[in-house]
BAMAR-927149 format. One record per residue (C-alpha): residue number from 1; chain; z, y, x. Coordinates in nm, 3 decimals, decimal comma. Layout:
# residues N
    nr   kette         w         v         u
   NUM       A         Z         Y         X
...
# end
This chain:
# residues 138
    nr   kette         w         v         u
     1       A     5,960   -12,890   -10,846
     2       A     6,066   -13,075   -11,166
     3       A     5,973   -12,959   -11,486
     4       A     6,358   -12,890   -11,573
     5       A     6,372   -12,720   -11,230
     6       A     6,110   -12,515   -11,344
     7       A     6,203   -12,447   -11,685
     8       A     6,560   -12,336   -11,543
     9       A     6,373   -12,078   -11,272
    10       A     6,172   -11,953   -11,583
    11       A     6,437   -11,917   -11,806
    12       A     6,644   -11,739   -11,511
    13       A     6,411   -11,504   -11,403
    14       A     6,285   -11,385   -11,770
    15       A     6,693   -11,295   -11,807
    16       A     6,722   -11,170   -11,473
    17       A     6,486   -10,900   -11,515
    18       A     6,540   -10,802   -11,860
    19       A     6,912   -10,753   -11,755
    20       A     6,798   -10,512   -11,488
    21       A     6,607   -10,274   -11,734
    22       A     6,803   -10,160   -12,040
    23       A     6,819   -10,392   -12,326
    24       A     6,593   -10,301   -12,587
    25       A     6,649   -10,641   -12,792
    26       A     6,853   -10,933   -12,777
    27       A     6,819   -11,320   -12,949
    28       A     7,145   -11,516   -12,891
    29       A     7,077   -11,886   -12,966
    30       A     7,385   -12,106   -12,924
    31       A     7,376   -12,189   -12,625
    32       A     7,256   -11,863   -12,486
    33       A     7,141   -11,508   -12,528
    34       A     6,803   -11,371   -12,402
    35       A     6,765   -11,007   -12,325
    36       A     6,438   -10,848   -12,355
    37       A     6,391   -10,506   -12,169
    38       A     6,074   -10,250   -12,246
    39       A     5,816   -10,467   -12,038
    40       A     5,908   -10,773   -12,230
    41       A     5,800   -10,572   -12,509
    42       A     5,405   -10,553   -12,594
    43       A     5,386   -10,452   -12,905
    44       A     5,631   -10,304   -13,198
    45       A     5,494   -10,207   -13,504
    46       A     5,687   -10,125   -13,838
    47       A     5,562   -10,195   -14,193
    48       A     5,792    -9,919   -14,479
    49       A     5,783   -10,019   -14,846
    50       A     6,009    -9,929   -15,116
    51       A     6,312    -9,799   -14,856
    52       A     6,272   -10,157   -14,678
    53       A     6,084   -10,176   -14,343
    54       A     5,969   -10,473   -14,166
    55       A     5,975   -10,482   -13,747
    56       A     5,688   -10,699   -13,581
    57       A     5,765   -10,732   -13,213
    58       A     5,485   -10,915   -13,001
    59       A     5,675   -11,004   -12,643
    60       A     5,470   -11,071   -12,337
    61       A     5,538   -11,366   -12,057
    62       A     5,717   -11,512   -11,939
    63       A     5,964   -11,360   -12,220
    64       A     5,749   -11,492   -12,511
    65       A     5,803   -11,873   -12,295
    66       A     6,166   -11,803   -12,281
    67       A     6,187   -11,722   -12,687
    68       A     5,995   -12,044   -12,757
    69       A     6,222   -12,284   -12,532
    70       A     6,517   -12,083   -12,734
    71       A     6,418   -12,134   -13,052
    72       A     6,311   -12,508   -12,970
    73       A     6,615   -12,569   -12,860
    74       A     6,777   -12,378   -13,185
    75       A     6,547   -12,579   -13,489
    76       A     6,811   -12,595   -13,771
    77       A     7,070   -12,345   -13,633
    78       A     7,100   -12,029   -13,710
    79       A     7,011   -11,762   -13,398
    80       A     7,096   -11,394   -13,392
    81       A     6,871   -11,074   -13,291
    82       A     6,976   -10,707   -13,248
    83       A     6,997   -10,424   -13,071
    84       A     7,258   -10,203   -12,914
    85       A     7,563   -10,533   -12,976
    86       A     7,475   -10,501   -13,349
    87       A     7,331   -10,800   -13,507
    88       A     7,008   -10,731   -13,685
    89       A     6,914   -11,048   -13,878
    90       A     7,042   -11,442   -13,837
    91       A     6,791   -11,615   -13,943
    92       A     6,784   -12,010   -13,961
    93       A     6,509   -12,136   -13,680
    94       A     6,308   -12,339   -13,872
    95       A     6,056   -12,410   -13,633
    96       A     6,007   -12,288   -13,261
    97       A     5,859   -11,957   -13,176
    98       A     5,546   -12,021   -12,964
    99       A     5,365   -11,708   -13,043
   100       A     5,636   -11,410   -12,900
   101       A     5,616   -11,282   -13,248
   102       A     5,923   -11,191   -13,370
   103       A     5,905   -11,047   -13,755
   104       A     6,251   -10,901   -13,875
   105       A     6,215   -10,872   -14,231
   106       A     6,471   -10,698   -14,470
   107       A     6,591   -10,395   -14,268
   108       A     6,638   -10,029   -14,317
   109       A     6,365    -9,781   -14,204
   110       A     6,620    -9,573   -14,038
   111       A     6,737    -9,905   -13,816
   112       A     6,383   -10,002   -13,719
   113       A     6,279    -9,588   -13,630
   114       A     6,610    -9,622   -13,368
   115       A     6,484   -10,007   -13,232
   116       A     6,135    -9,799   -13,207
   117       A     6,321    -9,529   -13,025
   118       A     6,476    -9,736   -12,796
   119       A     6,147    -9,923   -12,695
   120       A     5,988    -9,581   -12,635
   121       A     6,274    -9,462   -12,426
   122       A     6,324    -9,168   -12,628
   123       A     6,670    -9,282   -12,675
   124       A     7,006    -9,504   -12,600
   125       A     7,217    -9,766   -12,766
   126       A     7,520    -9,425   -12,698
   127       A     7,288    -9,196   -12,869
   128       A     7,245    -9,386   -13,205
   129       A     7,457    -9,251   -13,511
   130       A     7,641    -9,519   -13,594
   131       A     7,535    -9,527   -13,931
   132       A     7,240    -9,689   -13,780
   133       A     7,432    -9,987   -13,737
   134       A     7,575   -10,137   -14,090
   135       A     7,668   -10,477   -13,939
   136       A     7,955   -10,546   -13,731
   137       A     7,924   -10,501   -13,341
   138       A     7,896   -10,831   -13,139
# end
């Protein structure tokens, strides 16, 4: 198998089954969107100060391979990651992703409780208030 042969069955498979399980989180690069279900998900920790919170999501493989062929692809463009078709943060990529850490900076504490939420299972993208959501939907 060729290395792009391989790359495509990776990339593939790490949507495939993400699209099976709810979407919990989404980066949409321009040239395509990754979905990442619970068990993408390691880790997602929050960090509150002054009314801001910060969301540190730690995503296991192959999805943390998928996010770093992404955002190598993406270096100088601007990507986009939400939850629920609402647009968290577009950040610039300014260098690839290897480490399936994704830190959302800038957010409300009330948006990253419902991403939390979500991850947990406790709840669904139709249970949200929508005052959750401040940005346009996708």
């Amino acid at each position: 198998m060729t290395i792009r042969a391989a790359l495509f069955t990776l990339l593939w498979s790490t949507t495939a089954l993400a699209n099976e399980a709810a979407t919990v989180l989404f980066v949409s690069g321009p040239s395509r969107q990754l979905n990442f279900a619970q068990g993408d998900i390691l880790e997602l920790h929050l960090s509150e100060s002054g009314g801001q919170a910060e969301v540190f999501v730690r995503l296991g493989e192959p999805a943390r391979d998928a996010l770093a062929d992404l955002t190598r692809m993406s270096v100088g463009q601007v990507i986009d990651i939400g939850f629920c078709d609402h647009i968290f943060t577009s950040p610039v990529v300014h260098a690839p992703i290897d480490s399936g850490t994704i830190v959302i900076t800038g957010t409300t504490v009330q948006r990253a409780e419902a991403l939390r939420a979500l991850w947990h299972g406790r709840t669904g993208c139709d249970e949200l208030a929508p005052e959750i959501f401040e940005l346009e939907a996708r």
